[in-house]
C-alpha positions as a Markdown table, in Angstrom:
| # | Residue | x | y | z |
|---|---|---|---|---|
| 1 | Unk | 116.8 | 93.1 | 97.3 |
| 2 | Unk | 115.2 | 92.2 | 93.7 |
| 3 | Unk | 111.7 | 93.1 | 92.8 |
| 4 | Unk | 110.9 | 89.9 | 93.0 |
| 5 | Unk | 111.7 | 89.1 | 96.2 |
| 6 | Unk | 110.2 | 92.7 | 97.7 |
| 7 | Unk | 106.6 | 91.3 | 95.9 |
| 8 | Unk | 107.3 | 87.8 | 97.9 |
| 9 | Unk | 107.3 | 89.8 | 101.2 |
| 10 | Unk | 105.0 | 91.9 | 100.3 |
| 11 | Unk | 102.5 | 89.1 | 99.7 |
| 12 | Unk | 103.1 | 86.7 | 102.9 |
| 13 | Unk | 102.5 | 90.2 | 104.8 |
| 14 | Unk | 98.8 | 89.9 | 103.0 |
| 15 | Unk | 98.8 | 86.4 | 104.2 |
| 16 | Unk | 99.7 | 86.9 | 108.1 |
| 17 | Unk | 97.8 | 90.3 | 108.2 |
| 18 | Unk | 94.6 | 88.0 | 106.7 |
| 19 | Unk | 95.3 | 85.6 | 109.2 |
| 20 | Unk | 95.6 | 87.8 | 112.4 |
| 21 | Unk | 92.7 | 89.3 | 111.1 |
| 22 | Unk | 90.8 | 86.0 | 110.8 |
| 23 | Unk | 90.1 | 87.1 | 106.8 |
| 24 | Unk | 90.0 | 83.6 | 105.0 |
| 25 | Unk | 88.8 | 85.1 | 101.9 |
| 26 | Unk | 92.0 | 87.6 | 102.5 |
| 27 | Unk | 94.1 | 84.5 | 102.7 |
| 28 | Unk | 92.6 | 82.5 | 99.8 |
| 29 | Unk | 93.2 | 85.8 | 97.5 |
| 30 | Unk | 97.0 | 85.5 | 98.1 |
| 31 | Unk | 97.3 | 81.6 | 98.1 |
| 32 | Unk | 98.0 | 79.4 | 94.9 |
| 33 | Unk | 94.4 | 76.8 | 94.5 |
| 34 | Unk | 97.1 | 73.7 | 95.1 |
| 35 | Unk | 98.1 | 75.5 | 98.6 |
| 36 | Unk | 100.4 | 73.1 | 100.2 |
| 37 | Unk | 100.0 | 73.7 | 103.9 |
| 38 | Unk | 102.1 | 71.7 | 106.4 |
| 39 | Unk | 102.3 | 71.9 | 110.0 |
| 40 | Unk | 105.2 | 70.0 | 110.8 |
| 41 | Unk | 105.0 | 69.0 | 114.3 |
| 42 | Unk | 100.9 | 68.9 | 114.1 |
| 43 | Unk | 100.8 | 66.2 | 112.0 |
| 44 | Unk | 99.1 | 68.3 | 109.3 |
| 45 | Unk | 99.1 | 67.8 | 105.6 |
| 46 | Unk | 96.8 | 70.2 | 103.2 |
| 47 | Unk | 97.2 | 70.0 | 99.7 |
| 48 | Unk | 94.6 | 73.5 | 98.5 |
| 49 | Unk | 94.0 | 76.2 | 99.9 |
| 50 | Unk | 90.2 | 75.5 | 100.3 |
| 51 | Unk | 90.8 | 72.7 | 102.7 |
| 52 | Unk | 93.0 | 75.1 | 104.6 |
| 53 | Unk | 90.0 | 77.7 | 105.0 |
| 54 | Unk | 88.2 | 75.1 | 106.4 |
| 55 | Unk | 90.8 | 73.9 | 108.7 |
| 56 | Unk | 90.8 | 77.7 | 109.5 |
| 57 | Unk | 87.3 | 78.0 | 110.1 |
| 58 | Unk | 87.4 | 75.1 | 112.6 |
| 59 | Unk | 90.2 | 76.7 | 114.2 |
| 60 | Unk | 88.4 | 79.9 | 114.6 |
| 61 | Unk | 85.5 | 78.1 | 116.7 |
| 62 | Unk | 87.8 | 77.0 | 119.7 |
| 63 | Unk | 90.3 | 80.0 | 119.1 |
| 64 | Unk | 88.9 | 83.2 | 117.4 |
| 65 | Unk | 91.3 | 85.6 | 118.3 |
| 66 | Unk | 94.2 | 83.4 | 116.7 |
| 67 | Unk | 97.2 | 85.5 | 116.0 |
| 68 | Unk | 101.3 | 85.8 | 114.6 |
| 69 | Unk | 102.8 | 88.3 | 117.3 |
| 70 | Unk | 106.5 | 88.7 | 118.8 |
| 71 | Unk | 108.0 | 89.0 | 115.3 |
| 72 | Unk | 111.8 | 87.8 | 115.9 |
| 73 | Unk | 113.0 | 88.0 | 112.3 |
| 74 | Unk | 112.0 | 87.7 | 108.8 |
| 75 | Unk | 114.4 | 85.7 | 106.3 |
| 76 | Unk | 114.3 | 86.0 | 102.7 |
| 77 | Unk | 116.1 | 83.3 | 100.8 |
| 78 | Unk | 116.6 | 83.7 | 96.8 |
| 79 | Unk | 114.0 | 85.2 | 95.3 |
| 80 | Unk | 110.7 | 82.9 | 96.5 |
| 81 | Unk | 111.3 | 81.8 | 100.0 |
| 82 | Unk | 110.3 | 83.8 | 103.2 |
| 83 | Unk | 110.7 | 82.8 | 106.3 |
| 84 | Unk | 109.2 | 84.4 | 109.5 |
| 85 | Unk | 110.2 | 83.9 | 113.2 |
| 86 | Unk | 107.3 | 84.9 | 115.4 |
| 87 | Unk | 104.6 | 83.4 | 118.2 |
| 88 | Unk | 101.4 | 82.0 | 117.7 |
| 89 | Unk | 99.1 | 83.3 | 120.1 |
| 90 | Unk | 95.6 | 82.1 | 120.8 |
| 91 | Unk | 92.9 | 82.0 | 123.9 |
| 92 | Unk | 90.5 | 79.0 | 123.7 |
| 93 | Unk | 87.0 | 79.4 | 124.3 |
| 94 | Unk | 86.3 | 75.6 | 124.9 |
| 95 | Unk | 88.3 | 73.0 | 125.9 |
| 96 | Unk | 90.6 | 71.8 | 123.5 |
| 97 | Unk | 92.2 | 68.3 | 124.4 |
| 98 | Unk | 95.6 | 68.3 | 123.9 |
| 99 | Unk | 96.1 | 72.2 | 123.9 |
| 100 | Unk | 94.1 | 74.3 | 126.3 |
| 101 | Unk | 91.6 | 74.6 | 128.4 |
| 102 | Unk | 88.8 | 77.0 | 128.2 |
| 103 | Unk | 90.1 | 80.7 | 128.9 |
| 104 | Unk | 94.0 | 78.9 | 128.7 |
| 105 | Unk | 95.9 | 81.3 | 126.5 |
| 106 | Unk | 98.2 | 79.3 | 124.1 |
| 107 | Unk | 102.0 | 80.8 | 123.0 |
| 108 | Unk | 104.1 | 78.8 | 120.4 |
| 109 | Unk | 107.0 | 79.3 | 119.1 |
| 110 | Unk | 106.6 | 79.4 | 115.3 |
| 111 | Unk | 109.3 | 79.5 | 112.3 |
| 112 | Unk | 106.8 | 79.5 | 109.2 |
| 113 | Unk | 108.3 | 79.5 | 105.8 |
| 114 | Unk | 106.5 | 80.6 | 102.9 |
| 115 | Unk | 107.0 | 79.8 | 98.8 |
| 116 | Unk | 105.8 | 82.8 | 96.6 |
| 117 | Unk | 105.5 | 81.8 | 93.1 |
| 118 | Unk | 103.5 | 84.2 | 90.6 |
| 119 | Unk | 102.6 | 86.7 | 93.3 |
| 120 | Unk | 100.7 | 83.6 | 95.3 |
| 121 | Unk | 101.6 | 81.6 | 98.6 |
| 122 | Unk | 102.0 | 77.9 | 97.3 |
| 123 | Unk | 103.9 | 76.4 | 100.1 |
| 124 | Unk | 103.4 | 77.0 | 103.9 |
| 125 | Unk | 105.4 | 75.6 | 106.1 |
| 126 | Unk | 105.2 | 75.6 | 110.2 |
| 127 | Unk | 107.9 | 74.0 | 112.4 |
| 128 | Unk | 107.3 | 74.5 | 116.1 |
């Protein structure tokens, strides 16, 4: 494994431990400014990674204690690509139409990949 491709793991490990620990700033520190966020089966398009702290912060009113568990594998592909197997995991703490109910705990089945370019996330990518 190159240097390069150790520092691209290393950072999308910042990114998920920032997200399961709900720290946007965290998140923003290891994400390009032209994040491009995409939730593939969501319907979500974000092209920086200030609209995807907000998107965050909405999040984090219905589902505070958000969180990657269940790691099932970690791919790294050439020197910039990472992509991680694992479960979303949230509880809802209001109804949320579509996806739970208050006090429903939500598990989905995520493959997320990740660009690292320049020691930055600049691609995020969630299919499930």
């Amino acid at each position: 494994m190159s240097t390069q491709t150790q520092t691209a793991v290393e950072i999308v490990e910042k990114f998920i431990a920032a997200y399961n620990s709900g720290d946007i700033p965290g998140i923003l520190e290891v994400s390009a400014e032209n994040l491009h966020v995409e939730h593939h089966n969501r319907g979500v398009s974000l092209d920086s990674a200030e609209a995807f702290a907000d998107l965050l912060g909405q999040f984090a009113g219905a589902f505070p204690d958000k969180h990657f568990e269940n790691r099932r594998a970690l791919h790294v592909v050439g020197d910039d690509t990472v992509v991680v197997e694992q479960t979303w995991v949230a509880t809802a703490i209001a109804d949320v139409p579509g996806w739970a109910a208050t006090g429903e705990t939500v598990r989905l089945d995520v493959s997320t990949r990740f660009t690292v370019e320049n020691g930055v996330v600049t691609e995020y990518h969630d299919y499930g």
